[in-house]
C-alpha positions as CSV (number, residue, x, y, z in Angstrom):
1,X,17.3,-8.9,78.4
2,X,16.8,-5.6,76.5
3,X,19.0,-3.7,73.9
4,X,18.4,0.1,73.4
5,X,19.5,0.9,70.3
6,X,20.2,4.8,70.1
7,X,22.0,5.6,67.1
8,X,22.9,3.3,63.9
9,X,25.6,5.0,61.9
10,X,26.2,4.2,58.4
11,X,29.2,5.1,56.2
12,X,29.0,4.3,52.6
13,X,31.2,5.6,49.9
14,X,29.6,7.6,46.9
15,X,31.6,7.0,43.8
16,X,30.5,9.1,40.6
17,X,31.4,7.3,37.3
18,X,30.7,10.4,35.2
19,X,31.0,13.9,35.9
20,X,27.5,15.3,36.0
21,X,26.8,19.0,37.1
22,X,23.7,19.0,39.0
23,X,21.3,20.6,36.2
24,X,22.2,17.6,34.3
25,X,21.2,15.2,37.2
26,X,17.8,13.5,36.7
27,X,14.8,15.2,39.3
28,X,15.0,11.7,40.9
29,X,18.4,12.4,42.1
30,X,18.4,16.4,42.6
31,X,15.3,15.2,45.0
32,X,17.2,12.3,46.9
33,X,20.9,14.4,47.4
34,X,18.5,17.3,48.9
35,X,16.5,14.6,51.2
36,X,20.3,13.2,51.7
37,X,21.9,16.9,52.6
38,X,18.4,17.7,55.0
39,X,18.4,15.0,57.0
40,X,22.5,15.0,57.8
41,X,21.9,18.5,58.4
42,X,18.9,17.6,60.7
43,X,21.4,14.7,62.7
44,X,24.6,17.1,63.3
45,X,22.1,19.8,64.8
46,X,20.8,17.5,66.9
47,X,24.1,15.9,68.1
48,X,25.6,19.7,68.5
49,X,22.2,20.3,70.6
50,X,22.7,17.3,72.4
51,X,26.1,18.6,73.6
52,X,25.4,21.6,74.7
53,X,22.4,20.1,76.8
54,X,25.4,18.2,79.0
């Protein structure tokens, strides 16, 4: 017996300890919230797509 998998949500909590602005964030990080923001951006548009397709 098969199990389809189709979506795996995650919720995680992000807690800053200091207050950074974001030119003071190291490239590593300014690089991973922007890979972050894209690819949330990427699953909502494809969940509001997938709605309107009903």
């Amino acid at each position: 017996m098969s199990i389809e998998i189709k979506q795996l949500l995650i919720k995680s909590n992000i807690i800053q300890r200091n207050k950074l602005e974001d030119s003071e964030l190291p490239e590593d990080y300014r690089e991973l919230k922007e890979d972050i923001l894209a690819e949330c951006q990427r699953l909502i548009h494809d969940s509001l797509q997938r709605k309107e397709d009903r």
